[in-house]
Every structure is written in C-alpha cells, then in structure tokens.
C-alpha positions as CSV (number, residue, x, y, z in Angstrom):
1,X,3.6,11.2,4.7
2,X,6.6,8.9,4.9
3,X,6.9,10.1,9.0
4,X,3.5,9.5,9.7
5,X,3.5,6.0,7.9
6,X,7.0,4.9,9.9
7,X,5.7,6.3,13.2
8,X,2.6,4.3,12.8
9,X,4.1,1.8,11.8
10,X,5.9,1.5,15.3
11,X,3.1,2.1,16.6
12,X,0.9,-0.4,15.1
13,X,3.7,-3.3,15.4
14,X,3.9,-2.4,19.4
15,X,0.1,-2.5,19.8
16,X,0.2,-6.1,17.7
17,X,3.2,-7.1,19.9
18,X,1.7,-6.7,23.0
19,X,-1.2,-8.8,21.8
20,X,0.5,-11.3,20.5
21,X,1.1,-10.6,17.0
22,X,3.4,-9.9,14.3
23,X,4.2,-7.3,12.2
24,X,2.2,-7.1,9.3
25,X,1.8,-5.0,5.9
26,X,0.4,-1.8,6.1
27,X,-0.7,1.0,4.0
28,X,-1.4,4.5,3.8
29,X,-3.1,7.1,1.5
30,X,-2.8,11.0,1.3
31,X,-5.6,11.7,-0.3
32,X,-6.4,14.7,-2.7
33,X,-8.2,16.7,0.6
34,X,-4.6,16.4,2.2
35,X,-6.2,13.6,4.5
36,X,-4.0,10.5,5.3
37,X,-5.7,7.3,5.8
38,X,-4.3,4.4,7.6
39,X,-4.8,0.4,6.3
40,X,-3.7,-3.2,8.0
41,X,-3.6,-6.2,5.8
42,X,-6.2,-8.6,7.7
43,X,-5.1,-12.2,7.0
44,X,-7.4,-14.8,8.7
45,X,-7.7,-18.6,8.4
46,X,-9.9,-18.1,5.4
47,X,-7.7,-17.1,2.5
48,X,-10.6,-15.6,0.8
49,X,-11.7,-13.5,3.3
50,X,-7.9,-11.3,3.5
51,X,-7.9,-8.0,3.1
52,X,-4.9,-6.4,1.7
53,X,-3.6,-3.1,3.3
54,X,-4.2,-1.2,0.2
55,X,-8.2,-2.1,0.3
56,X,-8.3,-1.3,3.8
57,X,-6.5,2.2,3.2
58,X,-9.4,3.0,0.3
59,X,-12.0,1.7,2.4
60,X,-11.2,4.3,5.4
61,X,-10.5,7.1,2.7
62,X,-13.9,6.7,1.0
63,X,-15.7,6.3,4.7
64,X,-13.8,9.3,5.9
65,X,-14.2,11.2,3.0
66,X,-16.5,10.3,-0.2
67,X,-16.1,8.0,-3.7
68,X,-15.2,11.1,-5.1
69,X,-11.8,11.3,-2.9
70,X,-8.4,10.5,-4.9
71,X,-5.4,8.6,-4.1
72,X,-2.8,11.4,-4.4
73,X,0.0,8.8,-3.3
74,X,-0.2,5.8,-1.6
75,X,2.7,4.0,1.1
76,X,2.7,0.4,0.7
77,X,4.8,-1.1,4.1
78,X,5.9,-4.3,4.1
79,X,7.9,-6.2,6.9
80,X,11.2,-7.4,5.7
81,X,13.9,-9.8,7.5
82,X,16.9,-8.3,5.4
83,X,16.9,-5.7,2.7
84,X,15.1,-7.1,-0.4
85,X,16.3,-6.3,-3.6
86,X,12.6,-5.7,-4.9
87,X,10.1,-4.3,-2.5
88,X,6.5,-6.0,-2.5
89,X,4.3,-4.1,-4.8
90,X,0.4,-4.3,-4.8
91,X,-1.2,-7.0,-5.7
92,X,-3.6,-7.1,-9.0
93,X,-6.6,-6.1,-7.6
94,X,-5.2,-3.4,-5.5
95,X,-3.4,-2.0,-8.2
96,X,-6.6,-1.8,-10.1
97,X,-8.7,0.6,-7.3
98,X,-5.7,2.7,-6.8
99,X,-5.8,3.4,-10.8
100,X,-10.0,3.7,-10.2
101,X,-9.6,5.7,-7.0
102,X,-6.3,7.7,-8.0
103,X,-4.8,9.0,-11.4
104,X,-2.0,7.6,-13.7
105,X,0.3,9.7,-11.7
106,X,-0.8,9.1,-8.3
107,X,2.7,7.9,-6.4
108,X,3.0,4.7,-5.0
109,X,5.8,4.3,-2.8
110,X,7.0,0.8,-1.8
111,X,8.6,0.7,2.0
112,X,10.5,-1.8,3.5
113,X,10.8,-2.3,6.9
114,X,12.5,-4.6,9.7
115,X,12.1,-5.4,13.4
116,X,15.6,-5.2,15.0
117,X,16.4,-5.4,18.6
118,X,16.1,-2.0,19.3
119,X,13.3,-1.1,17.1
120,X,12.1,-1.0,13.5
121,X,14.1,0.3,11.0
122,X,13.6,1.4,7.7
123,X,16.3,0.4,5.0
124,X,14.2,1.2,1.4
125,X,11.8,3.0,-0.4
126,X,11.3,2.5,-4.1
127,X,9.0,5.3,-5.7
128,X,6.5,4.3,-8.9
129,X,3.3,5.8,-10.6
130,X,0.5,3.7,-10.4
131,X,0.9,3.8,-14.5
132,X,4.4,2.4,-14.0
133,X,2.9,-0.8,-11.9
134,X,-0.4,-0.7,-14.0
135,X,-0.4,1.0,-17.4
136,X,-3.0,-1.1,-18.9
137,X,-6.1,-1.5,-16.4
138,X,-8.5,-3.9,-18.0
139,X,-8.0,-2.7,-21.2
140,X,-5.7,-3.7,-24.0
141,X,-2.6,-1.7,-25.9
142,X,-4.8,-0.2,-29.0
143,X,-2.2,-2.0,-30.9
144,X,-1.6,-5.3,-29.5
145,X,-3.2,-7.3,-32.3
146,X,-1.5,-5.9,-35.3
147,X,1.2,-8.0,-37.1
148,X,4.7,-7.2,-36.0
C-alpha cells in the first residue's frame, strides 16, 4: 500500500503541476476486500466547502464498494518542505469516520513527503491505530467523573 500511495502520489503532483497546481494532501485506504482507494484534499475559496483527503478516500471506498466496507489501514500524505518532527494527523472529524468506517485497530499511517528538484521524496512515516489518535469517539472514559 505504501508503493501504490508514493507512486500516486507522483503521479497526482505531476498531473496538478502541469495544471497549475500544487501538491496537496492525499489519502489512501486498503480496505477489508483488499481494495485501495484513492482521496485528494479539495480546498476551495469556501472554507466550508473543503474536503479533507481522508473523506474523499471513504467516499470512493463506500461508492466502489458498500457501507459495510472497512478501513483496514488508511495512508494519510501530506506535503512537507523539510522533515517535520510530527507528521499531520487527521483532523477530528476524519478521525471520527475512520473509527465508524474502520476498527480500533485499523492502521493509520502518517506520510511525509517533499518536492525536490529531481522529484518527490519520501523522508517519514509514523505508524498509529486509529484508537491511538481517537480512543474515545464521542463518548466519555466510564470513569471520568469520579473523584480522584
């Protein structure tokens, strides 16, 4: 999964570049089929209209597949300029549907990558469970009102 997200990623960047774009954050998702599904952040003018690259990744797994697909692990990418001493991890909501979508040990690895001369490289990858990022999805520790 980790070749077929870089190549892509080169891919993707050059198809962008030629365009006129920039690299972007992208993300993909081996499902529990054996599928991979590919995802592009979408940032418009509209901040409320962005789509992460997480979303986009679940949205092509459940059209390619069904609701009843599951994130087996998930490749967020994210363009660096140098190596960052903590990769970008989902955001809130993302983190929430890839616990809905996934299980509490569905991997979530965090990819940086940069644009050099000669290409992209790709310096660091930080592995988590989704329970690592996310242990407590909309619900609270059993325990978190008792007195200490």
């Amino acid at each position: 999964m980790i070749e077929h997200a870089k190549q892509a990623i080169i891919t993707y960047n050059t198809m962008r570049h030629a365009r006129g774009g920039i690299d972007t954050l992208y993300s993909f998702i081996l499902s529990d089929s054996g599928q991979i599904h590919d995802g592009a952040c979408y940032e418009p003018n509209i901040a409320q209209a962005t789509v992460c690259g997480e979303r986009h990744a679940i949205a092509n797994m459940i059209l390619q597949e069904s609701y009843a697909a599951k994130i087996k692990s998930i490749v967020v990418a994210d363009p660096v300029p140098e190596v960052q001493k903590r990769s970008t991890p989902p955001c809130g909501t993302c983190r929430h549907l890839i616990w809905s979508h996934g299980s509490p040990t569905t991997t979530v690895l965090l990819l940086q990558y940069i644009q050099g001369k000669s290409g992209w490289t790709f310096p660091k990858l930080e592995k988590y469970t989704i329970q690592d990022l996310y242990p407590l999805p909309y619900e609270p520790d059993e325990h978190l009102w008792e007195p200490k």
